[in-house]
C-alpha positions as CSV (number, residue, x, y, z in Angstrom):
1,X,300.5,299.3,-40.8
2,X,302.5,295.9,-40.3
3,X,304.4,295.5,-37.7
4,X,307.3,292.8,-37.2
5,X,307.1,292.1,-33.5
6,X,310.1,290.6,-31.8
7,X,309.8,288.4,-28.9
8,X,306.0,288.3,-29.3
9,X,305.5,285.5,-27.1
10,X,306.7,287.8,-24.0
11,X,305.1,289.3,-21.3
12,X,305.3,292.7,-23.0
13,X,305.6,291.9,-26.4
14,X,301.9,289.5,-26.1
15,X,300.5,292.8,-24.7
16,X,301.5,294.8,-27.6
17,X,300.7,292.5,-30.7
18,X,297.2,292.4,-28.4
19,X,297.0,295.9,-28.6
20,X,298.2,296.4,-32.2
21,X,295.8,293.8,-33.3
22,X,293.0,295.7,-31.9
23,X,293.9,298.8,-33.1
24,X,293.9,297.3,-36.3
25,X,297.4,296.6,-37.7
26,X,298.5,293.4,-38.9
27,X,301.3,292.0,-37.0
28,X,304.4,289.8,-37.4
29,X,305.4,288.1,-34.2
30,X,308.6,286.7,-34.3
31,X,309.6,284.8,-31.1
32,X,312.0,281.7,-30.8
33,X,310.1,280.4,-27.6
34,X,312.8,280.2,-25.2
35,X,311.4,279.3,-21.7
36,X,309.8,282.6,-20.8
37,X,307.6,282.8,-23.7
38,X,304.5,281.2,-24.1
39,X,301.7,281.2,-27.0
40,X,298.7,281.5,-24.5
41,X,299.1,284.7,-24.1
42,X,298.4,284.7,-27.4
43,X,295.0,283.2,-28.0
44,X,293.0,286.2,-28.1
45,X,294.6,287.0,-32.1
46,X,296.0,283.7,-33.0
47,X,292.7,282.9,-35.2
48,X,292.7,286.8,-36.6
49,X,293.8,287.4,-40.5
50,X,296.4,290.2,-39.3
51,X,298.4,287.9,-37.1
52,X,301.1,286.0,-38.1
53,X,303.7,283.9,-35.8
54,X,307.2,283.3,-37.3
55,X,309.3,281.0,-34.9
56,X,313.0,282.0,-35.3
57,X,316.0,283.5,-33.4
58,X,317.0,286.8,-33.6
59,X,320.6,285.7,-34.4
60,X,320.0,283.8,-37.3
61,X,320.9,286.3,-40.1
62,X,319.1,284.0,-42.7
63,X,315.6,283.9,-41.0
64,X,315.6,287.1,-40.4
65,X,316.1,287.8,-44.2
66,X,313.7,285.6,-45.7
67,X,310.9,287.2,-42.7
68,X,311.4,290.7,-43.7
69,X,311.5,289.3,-47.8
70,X,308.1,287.2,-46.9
71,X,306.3,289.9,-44.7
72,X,307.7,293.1,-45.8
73,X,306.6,294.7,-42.8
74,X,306.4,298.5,-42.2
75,X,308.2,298.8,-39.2
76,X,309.8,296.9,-36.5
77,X,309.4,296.6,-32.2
78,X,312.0,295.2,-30.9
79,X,311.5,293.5,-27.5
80,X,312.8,290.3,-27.9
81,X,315.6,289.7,-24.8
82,X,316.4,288.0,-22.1
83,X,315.3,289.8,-19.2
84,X,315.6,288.5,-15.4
85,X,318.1,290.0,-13.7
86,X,319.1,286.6,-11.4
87,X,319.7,284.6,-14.5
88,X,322.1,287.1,-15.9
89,X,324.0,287.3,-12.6
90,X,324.0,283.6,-13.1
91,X,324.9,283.6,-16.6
92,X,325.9,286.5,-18.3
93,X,326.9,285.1,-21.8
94,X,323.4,284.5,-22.6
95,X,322.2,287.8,-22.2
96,X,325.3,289.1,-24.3
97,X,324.5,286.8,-26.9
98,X,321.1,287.1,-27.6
99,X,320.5,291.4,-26.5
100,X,323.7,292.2,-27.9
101,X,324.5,290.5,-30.4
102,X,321.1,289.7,-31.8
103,X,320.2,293.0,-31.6
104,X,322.9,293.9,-34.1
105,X,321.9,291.3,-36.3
106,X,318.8,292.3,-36.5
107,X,319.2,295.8,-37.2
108,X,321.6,294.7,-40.1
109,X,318.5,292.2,-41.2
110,X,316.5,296.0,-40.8
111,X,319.0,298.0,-42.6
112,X,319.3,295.3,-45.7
113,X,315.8,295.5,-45.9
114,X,315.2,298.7,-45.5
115,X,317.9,300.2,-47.8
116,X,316.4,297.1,-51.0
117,X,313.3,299.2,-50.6
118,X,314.8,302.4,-51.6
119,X,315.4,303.9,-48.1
120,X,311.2,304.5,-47.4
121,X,311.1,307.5,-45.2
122,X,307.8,305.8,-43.3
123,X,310.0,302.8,-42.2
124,X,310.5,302.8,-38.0
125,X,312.8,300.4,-35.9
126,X,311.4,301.3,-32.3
127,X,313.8,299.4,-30.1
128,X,312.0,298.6,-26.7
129,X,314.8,299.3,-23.7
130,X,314.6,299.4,-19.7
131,X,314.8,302.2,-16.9
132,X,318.2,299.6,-15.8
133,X,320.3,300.9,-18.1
134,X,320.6,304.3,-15.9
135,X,321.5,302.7,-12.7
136,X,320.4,304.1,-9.5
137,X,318.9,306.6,-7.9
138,X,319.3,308.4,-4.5
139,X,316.8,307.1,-2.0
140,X,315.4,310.3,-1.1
141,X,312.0,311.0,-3.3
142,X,312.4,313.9,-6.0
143,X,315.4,313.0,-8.2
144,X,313.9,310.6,-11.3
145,X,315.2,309.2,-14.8
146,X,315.4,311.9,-18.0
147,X,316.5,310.6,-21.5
148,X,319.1,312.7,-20.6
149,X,320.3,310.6,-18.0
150,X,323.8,309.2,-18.5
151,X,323.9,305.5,-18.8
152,X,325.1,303.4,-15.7
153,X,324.3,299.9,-15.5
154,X,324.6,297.5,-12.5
155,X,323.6,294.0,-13.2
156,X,325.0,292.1,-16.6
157,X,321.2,292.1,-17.8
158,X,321.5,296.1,-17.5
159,X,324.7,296.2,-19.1
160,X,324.1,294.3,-22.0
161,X,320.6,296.3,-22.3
162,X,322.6,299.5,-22.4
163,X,324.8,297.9,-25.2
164,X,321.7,297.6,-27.4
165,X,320.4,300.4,-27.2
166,X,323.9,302.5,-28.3
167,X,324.1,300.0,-31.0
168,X,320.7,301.3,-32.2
169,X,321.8,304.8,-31.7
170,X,324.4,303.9,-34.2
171,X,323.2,302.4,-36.9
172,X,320.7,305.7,-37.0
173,X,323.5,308.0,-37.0
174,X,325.8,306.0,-39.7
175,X,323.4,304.0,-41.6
176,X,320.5,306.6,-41.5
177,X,318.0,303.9,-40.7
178,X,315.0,305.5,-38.8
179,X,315.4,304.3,-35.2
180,X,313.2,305.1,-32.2
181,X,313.9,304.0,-29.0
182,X,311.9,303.9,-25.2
183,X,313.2,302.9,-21.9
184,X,310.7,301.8,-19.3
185,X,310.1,301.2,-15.5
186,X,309.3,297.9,-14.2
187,X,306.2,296.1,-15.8
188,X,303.3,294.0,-14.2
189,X,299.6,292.5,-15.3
190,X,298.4,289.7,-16.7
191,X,300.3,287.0,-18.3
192,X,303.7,288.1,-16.2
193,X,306.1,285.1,-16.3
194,X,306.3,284.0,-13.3
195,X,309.6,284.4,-12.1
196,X,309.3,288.2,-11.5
197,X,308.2,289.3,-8.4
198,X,304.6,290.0,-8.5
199,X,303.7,286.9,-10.0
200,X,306.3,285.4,-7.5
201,X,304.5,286.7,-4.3
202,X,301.0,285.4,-5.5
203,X,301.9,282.1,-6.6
204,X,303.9,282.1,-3.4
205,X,300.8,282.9,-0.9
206,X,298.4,281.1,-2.2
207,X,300.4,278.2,-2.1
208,X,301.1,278.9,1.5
209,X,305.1,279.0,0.9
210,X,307.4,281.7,2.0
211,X,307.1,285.1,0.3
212,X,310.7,285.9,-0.7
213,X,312.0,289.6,-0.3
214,X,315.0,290.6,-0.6
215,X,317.4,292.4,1.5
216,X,315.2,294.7,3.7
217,X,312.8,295.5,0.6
218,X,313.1,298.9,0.8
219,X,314.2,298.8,-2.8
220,X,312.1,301.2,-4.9
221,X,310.5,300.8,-8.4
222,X,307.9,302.7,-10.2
223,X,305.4,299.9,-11.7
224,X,303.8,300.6,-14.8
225,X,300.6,298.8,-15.9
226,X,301.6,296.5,-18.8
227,X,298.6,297.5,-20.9
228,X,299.5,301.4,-20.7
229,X,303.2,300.6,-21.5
230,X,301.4,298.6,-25.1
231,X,299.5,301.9,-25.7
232,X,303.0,304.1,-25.0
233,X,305.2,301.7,-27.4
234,X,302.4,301.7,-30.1
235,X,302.4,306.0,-29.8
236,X,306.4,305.6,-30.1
237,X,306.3,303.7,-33.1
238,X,303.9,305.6,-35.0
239,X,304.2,309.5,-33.3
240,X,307.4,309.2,-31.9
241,X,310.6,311.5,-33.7
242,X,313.1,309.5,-35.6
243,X,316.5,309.3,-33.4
244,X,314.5,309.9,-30.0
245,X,314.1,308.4,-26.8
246,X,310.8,308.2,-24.6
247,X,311.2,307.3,-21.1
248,X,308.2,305.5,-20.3
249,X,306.7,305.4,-16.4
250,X,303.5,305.5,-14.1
251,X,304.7,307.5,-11.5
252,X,303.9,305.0,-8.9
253,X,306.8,304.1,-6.6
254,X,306.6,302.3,-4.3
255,X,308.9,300.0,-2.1
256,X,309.7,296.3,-2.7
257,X,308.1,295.9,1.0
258,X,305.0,297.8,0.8
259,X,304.1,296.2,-2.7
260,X,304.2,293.1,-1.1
261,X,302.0,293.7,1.8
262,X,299.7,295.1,-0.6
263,X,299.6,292.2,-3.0
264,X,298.8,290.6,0.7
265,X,295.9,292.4,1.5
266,X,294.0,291.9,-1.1
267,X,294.6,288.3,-1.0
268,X,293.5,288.5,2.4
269,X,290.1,289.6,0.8
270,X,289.7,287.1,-1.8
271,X,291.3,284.1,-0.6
272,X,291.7,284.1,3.2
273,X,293.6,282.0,4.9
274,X,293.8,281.1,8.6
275,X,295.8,284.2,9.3
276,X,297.2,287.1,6.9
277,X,299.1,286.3,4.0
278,X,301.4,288.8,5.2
279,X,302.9,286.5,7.6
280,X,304.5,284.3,5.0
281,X,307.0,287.5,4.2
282,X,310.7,286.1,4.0
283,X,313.6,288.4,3.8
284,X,316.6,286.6,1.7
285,X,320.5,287.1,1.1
286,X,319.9,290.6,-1.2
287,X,320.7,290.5,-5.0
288,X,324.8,291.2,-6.1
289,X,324.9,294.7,-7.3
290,X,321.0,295.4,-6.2
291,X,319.9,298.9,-7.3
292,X,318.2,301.0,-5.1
293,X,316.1,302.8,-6.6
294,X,314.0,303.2,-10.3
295,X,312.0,306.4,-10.6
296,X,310.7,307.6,-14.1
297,X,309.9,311.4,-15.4
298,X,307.8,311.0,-18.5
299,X,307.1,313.8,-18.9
300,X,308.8,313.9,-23.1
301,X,306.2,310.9,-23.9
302,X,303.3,313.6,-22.3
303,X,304.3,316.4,-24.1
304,X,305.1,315.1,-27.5
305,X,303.3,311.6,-27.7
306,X,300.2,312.3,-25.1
307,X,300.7,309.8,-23.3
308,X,300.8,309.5,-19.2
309,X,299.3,305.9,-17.9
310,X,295.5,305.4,-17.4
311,X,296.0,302.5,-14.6
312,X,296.6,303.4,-10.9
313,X,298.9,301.4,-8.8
314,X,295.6,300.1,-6.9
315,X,293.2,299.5,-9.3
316,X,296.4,297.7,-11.8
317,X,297.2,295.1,-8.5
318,X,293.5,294.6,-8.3
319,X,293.2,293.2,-12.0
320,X,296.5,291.5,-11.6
321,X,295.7,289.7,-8.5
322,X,292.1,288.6,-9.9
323,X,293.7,287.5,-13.1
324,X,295.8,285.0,-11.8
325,X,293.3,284.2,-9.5
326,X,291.2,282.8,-12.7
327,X,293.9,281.8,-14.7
328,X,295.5,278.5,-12.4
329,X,295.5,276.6,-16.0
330,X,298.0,279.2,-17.8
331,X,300.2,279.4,-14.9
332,X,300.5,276.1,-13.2
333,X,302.3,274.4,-16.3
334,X,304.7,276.9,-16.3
335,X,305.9,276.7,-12.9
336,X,307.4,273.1,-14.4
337,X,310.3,275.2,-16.6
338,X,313.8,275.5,-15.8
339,X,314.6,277.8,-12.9
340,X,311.4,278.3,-11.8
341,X,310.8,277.7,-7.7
342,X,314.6,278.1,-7.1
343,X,316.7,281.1,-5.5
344,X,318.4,282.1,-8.8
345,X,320.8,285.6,-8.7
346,X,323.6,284.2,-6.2
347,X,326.1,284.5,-8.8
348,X,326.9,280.3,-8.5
349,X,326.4,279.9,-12.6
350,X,328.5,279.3,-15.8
């Protein structure tokens, strides 16, 4: 299979064109290498014969046209966004822009393609959403995220998330084109831009700085290993049923707080300092709109894709922690991009 990969260059999408490679499909990855992405993550395929890198926007109608035209690829993931939650606060339009609108543009750039082919039944669009879009949950333990949950976003990132994924559902139910779509919990591994909170609080102690948390971090999240979510969106795309949604999760929740002091203690272990890392904990002015809680059931991605994550909580902070441990020379130049080592989520942008 070939695969057109959107936003390639990400966290995420690096993982899965990893994945895919290895598995043995070829791969398109488009990405226009806006600050969060980086090639790097990258080098493992760059040299193989079924990768491919396109540099181009998902809003520009044109490139997207003369891609599918050049590559003719089989299906497409889309996971090209913008994605941190402060910068949206900051500055919405963006986010509109390039999840909204660029996600219809390229489903039109889909459609057009896929309809000049004569409508192949094989041909998938697996759009790649977030738990966000459902809003939050009630603190107490036990009540967690269906694809039957009803949609309530929070934050302008969430929203315009939300947006794109009932603009998928749409061009399925009018146009016919085969859609697939999968909502996940929070991410974390190797190659995690560093601006998002794990990353964040390792970069932070081992530079001796203040680790930033905010509110009273009792904020919950279930954290899902980024190389099980690869494997889940690869079993979406090829097993999942056309029009369907998988909610995608480890099980693992945990608070904001006790994540932390576990991202602490084994940097206690491997770099020691002259007292525990713990002790550089910071709590900060919360986030605008924080939700509270993120708790996923995935229990349809089980049952119809088997699928439930390999990595535990433990053993996926482990790897996490020792990657960046041994990777100072693909982190350190990215600390140098815009935002990055500021407070950003106060609301005080255009």
């Amino acid at each position: 299979m070939k695969i057109l990969v959107t936003g390639g260059a990400g966290f995420i999408g690096s993982a899965v064109v990893r994945h895919a490679v290895a598995q043995g499909h070829a791969v398109v990855n488009l990405d226009a290498l806006t600050y969060a992405a980086c090639l790097g993550n990258l080098a493992s395929v760059a040299d193989s014969p079924l990768y491919a890198f396109e540099r181009a926007d998902i809003r520009d109608a044109e490139a997207l046209r003369r891609i599918f035209r050049d590559h003719a690829p089989d299906a497409v993931m889309h996971l090209a966004a913008e994605s941190h939650v402060d910068r949206s606060i900051d500055a919405p339009g963006g986010f509109v822009d390039t999840n909204v609108t660029g996600t219809a543009t390229l489903l039109q750039a889909a459609r057009g393609y896929w309809e000049g082919r004569g409508r192949p039944a094989g041909f998938r669009f697996h759009h790649v959403s977030t738990d966000e879009v459902f809003g939050s949950l009630p603190e107490a333990p036990g009540q967690r995220f269906t694809e039957a949950t009803p949609y309530a976003p929070n934050s302008p990132y969430a929203a315009s998330k939300a947006a794109s994924d009932h603009m998928v559902r749409s061009w399925g139910r009018t146009y016919g084109l085969p859609v697939v779509l999968s909502n996940c919990s929070n991410n974390y591994g190797p190659f995690h831009f560093p601006e998002k909170l794990i990353p964040v609080v390792i970069l932070s102690a081992l530079a001796g700085q203040p680790i930033p948390i905010y509110g009273d971090g009792g904020h919950v999240r279930d954290w899902l290993f980024v190389e099980d979510h690869a494997e889940a969106l690869l079993r979406v795309l090829t097993r999942g049923k056309v029009g369907r949604s998988y909610n995608l999760g480890a099980e693992a929740e945990v608070t904001n707080l006790e994540l932390v002091r576990r991202i602490c203690r084994l940097l206690d272990l491997r770099r020691p300092a002259g007292a525990p890392h713990a002790e550089l904990i910071t709590f900060v002015a919360d986030r605008p709109g924080h939700d509270r809680r993120y708790a996923i059931d995935p229990g349809r991605a089980a049952t119809e894709l088997g699928w439930r994550a390999q990595v535990s909580l433990e053993e996926g902070l482990s790897r996490t922690v020792d990657w960046y441990l041994e990777n100072r020379d693909w982190w350190q130049p990215l600390l140098e991009r815009a935002g990055l080592g500021r407070r950003l989520g106060l609301g005080a942008g255009a």
